[in-house]
KELO-280212 format. One record per residue (C-alpha): residue in three letters; chain; x, y, z. Coordinates in pm, whole numbers, plus 50000, padded with zeros to 5 digits. Each point is the difference from the previous one (the first is absolute). Layout:
ALA; A; X; Y; Z $
...
This chain:
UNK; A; 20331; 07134; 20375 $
UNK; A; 49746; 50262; 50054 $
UNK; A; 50218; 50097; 50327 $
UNK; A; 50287; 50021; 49876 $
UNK; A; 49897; 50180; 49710 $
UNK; A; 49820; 50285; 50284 $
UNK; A; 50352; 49989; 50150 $
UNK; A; 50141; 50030; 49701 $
UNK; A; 49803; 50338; 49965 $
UNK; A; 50039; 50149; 50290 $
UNK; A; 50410; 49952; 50040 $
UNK; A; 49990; 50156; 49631 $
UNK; A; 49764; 50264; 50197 $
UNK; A; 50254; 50076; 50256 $
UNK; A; 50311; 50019; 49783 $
UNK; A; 49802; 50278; 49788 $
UNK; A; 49930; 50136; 50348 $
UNK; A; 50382; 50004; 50083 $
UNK; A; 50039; 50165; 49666 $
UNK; A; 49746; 50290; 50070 $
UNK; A; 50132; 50034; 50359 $
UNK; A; 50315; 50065; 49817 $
UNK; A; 49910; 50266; 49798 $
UNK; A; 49904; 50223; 50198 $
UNK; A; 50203; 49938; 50274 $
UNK; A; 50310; 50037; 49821 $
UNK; A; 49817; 50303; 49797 $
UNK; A; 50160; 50244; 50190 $
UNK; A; 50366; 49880; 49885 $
UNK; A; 49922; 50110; 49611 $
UNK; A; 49731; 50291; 50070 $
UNK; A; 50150; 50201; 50286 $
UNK; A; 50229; 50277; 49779 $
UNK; A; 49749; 50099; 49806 $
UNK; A; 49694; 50017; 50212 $
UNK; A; 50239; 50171; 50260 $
UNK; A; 50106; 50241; 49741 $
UNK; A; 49705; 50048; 49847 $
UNK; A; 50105; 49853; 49682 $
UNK; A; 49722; 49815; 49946 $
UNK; A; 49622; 50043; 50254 $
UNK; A; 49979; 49651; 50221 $
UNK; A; 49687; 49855; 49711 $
UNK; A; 50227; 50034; 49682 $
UNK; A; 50331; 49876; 50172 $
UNK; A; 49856; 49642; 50193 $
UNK; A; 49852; 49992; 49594 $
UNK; A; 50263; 50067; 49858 $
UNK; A; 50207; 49779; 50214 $
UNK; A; 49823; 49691; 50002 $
UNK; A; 50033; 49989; 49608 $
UNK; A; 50304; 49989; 50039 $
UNK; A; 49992; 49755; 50283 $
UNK; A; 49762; 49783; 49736 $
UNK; A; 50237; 50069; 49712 $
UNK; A; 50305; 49892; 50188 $
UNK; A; 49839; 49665; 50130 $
UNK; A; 49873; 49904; 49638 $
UNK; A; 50343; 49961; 49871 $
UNK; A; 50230; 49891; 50287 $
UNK; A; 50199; 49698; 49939 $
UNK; A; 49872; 49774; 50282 $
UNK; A; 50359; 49931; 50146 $
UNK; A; 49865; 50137; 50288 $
UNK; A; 49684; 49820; 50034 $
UNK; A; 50184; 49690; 49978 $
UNK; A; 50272; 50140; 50298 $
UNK; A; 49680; 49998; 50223 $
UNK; A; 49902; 49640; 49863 $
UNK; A; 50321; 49841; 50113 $
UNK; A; 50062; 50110; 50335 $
UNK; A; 49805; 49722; 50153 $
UNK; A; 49987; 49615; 49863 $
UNK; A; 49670; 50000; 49891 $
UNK; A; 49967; 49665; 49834 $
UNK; A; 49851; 49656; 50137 $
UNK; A; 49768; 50179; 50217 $
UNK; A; 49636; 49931; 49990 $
UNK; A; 49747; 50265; 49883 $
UNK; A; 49811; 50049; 50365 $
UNK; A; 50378; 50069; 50126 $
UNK; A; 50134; 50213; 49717 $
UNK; A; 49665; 50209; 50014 $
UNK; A; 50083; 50029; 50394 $
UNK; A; 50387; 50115; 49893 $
UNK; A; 49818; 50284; 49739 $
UNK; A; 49727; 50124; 50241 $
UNK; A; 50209; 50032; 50293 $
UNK; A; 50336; 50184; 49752 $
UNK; A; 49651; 50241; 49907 $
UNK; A; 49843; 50064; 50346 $
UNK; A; 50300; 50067; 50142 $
UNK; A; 50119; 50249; 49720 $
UNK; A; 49697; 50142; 49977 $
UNK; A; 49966; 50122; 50342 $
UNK; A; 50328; 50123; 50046 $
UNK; A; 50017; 50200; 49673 $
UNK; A; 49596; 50149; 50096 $
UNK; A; 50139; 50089; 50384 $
UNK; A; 50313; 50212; 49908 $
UNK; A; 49781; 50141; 49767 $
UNK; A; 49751; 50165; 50249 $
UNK; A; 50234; 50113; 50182 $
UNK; A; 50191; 50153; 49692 $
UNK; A; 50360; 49806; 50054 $
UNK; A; 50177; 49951; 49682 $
UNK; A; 50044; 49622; 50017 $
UNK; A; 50113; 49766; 49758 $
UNK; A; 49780; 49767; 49832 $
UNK; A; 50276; 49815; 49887 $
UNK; A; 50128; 49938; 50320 $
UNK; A; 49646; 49940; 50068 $
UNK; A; 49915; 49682; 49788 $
UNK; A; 50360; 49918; 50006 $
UNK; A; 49998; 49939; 50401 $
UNK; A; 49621; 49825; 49966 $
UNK; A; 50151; 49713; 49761 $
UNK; A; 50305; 49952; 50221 $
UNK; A; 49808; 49958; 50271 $
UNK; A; 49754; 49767; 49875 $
UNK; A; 50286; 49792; 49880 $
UNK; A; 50131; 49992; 50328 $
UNK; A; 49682; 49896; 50193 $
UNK; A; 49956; 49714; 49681 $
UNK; A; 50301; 49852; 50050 $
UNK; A; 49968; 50017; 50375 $
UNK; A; 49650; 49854; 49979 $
UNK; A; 50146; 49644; 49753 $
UNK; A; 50278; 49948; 50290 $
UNK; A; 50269; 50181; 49802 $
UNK; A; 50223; 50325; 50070 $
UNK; A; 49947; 50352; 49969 $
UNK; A; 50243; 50027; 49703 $
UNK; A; 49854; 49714; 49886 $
UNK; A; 49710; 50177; 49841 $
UNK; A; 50157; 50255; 49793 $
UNK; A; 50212; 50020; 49684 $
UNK; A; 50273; 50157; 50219 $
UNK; A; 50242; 50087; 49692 $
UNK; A; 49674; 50189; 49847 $
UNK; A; 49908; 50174; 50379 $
UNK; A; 50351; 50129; 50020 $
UNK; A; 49992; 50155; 49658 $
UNK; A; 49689; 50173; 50079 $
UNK; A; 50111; 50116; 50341 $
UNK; A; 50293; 50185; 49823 $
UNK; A; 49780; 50154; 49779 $
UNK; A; 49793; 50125; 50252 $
UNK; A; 50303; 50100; 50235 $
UNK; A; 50205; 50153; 49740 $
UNK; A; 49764; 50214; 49763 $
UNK; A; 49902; 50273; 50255 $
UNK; A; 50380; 50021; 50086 $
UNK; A; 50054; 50058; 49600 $
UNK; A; 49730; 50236; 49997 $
UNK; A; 50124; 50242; 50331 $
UNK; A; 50351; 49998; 49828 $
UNK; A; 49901; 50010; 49582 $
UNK; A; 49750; 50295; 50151 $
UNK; A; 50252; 50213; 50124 $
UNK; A; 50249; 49945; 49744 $
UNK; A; 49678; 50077; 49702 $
UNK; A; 49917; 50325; 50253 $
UNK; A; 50386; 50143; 49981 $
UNK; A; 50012; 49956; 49637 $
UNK; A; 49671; 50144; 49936 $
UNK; A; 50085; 50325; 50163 $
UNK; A; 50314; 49978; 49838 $
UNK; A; 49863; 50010; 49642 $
UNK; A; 49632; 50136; 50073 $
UNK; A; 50130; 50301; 50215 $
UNK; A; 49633; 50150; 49977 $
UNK; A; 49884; 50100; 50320 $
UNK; A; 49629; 49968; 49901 $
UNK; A; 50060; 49655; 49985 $
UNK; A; 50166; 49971; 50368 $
UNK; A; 49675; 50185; 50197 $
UNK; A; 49733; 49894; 50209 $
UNK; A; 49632; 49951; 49854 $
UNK; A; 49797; 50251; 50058 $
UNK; A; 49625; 49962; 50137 $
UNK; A; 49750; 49930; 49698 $
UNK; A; 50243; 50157; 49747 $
UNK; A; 50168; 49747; 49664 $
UNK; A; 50355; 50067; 49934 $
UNK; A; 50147; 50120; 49696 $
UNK; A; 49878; 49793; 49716 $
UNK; A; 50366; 49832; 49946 $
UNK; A; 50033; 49909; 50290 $
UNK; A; 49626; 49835; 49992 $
UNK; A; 50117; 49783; 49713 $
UNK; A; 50318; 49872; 50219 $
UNK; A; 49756; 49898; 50313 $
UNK; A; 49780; 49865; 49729 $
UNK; A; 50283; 49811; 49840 $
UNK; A; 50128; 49845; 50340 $
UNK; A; 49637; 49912; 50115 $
UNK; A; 49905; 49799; 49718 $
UNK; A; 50376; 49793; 49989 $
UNK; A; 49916; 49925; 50380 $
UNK; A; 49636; 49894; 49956 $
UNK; A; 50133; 49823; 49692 $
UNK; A; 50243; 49813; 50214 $
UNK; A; 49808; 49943; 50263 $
UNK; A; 49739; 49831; 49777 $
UNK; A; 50264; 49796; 49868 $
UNK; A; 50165; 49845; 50297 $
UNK; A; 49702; 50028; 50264 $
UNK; A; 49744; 49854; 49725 $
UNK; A; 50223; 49713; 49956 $
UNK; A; 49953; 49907; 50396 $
UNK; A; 49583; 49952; 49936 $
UNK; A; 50160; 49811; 49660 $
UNK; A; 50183; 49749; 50252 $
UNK; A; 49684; 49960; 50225 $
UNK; A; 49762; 49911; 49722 $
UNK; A; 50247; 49768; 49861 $
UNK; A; 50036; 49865; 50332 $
UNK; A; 49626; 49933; 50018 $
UNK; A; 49968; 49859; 49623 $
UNK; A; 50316; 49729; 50057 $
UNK; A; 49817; 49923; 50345 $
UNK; A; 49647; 49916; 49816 $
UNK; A; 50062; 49915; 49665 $
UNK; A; 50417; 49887; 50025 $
UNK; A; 50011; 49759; 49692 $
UNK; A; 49839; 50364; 49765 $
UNK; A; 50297; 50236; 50142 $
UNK; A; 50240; 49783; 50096 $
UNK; A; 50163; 50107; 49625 $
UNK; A; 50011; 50337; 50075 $
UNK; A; 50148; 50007; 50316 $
UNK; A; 50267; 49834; 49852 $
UNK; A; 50071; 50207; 49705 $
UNK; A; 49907; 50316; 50263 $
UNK; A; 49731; 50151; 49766 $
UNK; A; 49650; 50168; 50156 $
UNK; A; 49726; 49978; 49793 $
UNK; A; 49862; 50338; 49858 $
UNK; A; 49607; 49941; 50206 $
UNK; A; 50254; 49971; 50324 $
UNK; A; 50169; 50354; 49936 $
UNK; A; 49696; 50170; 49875 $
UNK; A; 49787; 49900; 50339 $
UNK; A; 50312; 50090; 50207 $
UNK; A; 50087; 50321; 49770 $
UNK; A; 49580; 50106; 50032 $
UNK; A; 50011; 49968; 50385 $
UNK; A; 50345; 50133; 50032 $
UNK; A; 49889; 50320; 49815 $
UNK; A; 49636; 50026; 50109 $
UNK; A; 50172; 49962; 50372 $
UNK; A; 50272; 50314; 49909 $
UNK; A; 49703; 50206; 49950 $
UNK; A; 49911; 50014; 50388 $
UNK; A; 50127; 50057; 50321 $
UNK; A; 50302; 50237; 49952 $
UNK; A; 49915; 50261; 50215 $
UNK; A; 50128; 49804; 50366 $
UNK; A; 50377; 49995; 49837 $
UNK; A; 50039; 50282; 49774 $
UNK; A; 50048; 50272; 50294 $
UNK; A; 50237; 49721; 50145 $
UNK; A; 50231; 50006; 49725 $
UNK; A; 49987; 50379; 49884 $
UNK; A; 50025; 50202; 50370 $
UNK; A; 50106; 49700; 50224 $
UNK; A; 50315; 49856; 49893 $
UNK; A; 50219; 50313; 49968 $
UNK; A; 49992; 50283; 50242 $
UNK; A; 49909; 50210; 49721 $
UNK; A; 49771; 49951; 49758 $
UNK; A; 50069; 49755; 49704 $
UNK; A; 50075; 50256; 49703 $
UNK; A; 49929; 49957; 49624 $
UNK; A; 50361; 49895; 49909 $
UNK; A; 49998; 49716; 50325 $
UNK; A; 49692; 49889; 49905 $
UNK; A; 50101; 49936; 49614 $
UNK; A; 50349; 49839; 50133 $
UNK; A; 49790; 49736; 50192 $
UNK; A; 49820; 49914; 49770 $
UNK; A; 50245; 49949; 49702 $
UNK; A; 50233; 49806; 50273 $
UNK; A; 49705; 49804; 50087 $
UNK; A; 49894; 49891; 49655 $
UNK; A; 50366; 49928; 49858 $
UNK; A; 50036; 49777; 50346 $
UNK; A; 49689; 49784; 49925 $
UNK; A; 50105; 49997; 49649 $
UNK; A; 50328; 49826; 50063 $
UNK; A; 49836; 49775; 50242 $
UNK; A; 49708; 49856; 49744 $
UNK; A; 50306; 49888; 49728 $
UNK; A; 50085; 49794; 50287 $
UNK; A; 49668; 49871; 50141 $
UNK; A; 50058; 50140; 50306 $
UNK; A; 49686; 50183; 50225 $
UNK; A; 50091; 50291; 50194 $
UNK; A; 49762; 50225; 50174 $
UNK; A; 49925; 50376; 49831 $
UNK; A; 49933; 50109; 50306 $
UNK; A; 50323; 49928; 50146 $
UNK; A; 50176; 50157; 49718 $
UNK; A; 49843; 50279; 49964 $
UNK; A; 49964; 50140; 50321 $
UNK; A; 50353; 49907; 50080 $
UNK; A; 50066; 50198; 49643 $
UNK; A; 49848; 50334; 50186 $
UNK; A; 50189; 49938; 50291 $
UNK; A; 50337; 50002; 49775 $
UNK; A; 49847; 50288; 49834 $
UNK; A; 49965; 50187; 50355 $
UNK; A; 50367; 49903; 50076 $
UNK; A; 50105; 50121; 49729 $
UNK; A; 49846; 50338; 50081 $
UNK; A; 50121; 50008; 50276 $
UNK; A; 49637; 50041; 50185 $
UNK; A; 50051; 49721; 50216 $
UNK; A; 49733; 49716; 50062 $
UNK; A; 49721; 49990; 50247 $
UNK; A; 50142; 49720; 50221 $
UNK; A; 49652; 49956; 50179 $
UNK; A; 49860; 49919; 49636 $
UNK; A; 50308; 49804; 49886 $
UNK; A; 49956; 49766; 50317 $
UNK; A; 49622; 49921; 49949 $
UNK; A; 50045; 49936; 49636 $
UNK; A; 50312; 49733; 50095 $
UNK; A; 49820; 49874; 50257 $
UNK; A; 49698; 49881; 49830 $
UNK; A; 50232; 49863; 49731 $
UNK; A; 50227; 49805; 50242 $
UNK; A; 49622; 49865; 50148 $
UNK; A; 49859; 49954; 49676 $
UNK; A; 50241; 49636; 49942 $
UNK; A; 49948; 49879; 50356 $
UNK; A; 49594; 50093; 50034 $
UNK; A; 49925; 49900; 49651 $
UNK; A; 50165; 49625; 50075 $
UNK; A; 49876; 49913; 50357 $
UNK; A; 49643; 50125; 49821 $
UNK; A; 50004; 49783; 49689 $
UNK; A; 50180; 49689; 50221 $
UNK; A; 49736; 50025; 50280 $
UNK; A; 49700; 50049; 49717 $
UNK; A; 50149; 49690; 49802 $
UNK; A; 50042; 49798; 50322 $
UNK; A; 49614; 50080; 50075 $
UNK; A; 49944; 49922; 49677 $
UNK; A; 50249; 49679; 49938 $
UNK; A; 49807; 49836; 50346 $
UNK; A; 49624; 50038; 49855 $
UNK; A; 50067; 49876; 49678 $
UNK; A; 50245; 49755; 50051 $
């Protein structure tokens, strides 16, 4: 017992880990328009930010949590094995999320965890004689993988159609410049950048927080199954589950931006991201995640968003920078692939030593 209860800790270790990782890899996505525009300086916007992150974790619905639970069959497995399943979904995420990082690629974490759980399905199923498909809850996979597909599509196309009709009915041109070096805007138009930051961090607490919600719930019907098996069915998290997972979330928001802000203000667009493109991104971005939580469905901010200032830059008729563009969708067409031959070779490692 005394094992499984260190195991027990450590898995709950990782999964806040994943959470932290989270935050401030995906800071970037809620902070970048008003650190870029001076808004807000770097200290008070990751701050400001991750209360919101915190804020929007505390009261999410757990719909999504419980999308992540049930994309693999995760009952009738003994503890040594569904520790194995949990430690390699973590390692795998983990490192993927902390090496796009460095080198300052917007990549979904999402897409991330999403691709470490199919995997490790896989290489379960594979590893008790059955099929690939065999170890997922294909009708639940699918419904994620439209999600995931679908939302940064909705966000290049809602962005560009929120861009016209903001320079149809806001024909300020203030609002339509570039930033300039170490200078705020014009107080209104602080209070807009402030308003869209704080519904994207809010957002992104919501639906991201609810993927550490799934882990941990993951790892609590894994150790103690006859406790939660209740709650999984009526699809409630307990309120210690989203306060560790909101705390990390947030405390993890308040590092790390810097490697992806520069990415998604000067890089996308082949001008610089203005005050009105950076407000429509963020207000598509939010409204997108929004829609997606009343279903229970997790989609990657990231995505969204920077596909958002891409519609933005269409709309403006600036053009993208294609050498950007292609290094962004190449890590995210990588990120599914890498993240489940990683978690299915870590689980088969795994699977064989404890087996």
């Amino acid at each position: 017992m005394t094992v499984v209860l260190l195991f027990f800790v450590l898995a709950l270790g990782l999964a806040l880990a994943f959470e932290f990782v989270n935050g401030f890899h995906d800071t970037a996505n809620a902070v970048a328009t008003v650190i870029y525009t001076n808004t807000l300086t770097p200290t008070v916007a990751v701050i400001w930010s991750g209360i919101f992150n915190f804020l929007g974790a505390i009261v999410s619905s757990g719909a999504v949590a419980y999308s992540i639970v049930k994309l693999v069959p995760f009952a009738a497995v003994s503890v040594p094995i569904a520790f194995a399943m949990i430690f390699s979904v973590l390692l795998a995420a983990i490192a993927w999320n902390l090496g796009t990082w460095f080198y300052a690629i917007p990549t979904s974490s999402s897409h991330t965890l999403i691709g470490s759980i199919l995997g490790m399905g896989m290489a379960n199923s594979l590893m008790h004689g059955g099929t690939l498909l065999a170890g997922l809850n294909v009708g639940k996979a699918i419904a994620v993988g439209q999600a995931l597909l679908l939302s940064p599509v909705v966000g290049f196309v809602g962005a560009i159609v929120v861009y016209v009709l903001l320079r149809t009915l806001i024909p300020n041109e203030q609002l339509y410049r570039e930033p300039k070096k170490r200078k705020a805007p014009p107080f209104w138009i602080r209070l807009l950048l402030l308003g869209t930051c704080s519904a994207v961090s809010f957002a992104h607490g919501s639906n991201d927080g609810q993927k550490g919600m799934g882990l941990v719930m993951l790892i609590l019907l894994a150790v103690f199954p006859l406790t939660y098996a209740t709650m999984a069915t009526a699809a409630t998290i307990p309120f210690w589950v989203k306060l560790i997972v909101a705390v990390a979330l947030g405390l993890g928001t308040m590092v790390g931006y810097k490697r992806v802000v520069k990415t998604v203000g000067e890089k996308i667009g082949k001008s610089h991201m203005t005050y009105g493109q950076g407000a429509t991104a963020e207000l598509v971005t939010a409204i997108t995640i929004g829609v997606a939580d009343q279903y229970g469905l997790p989609v990657s901010t990231t995505q969204i968003l920077n596909s958002s200032v891409g519609g933005t830059m269409a709309a403006g008729g600036v053009g993208l920078q294609w050498n950007t563009v292609r290094t962004i969708l190449l890590a995210w067409v990588l990120t599914l692939p890498v993240t489940m031959l990683a978690s299915g070779t870590i689980f088969t490692i795994l699977f064989l030593l404890v087996a």
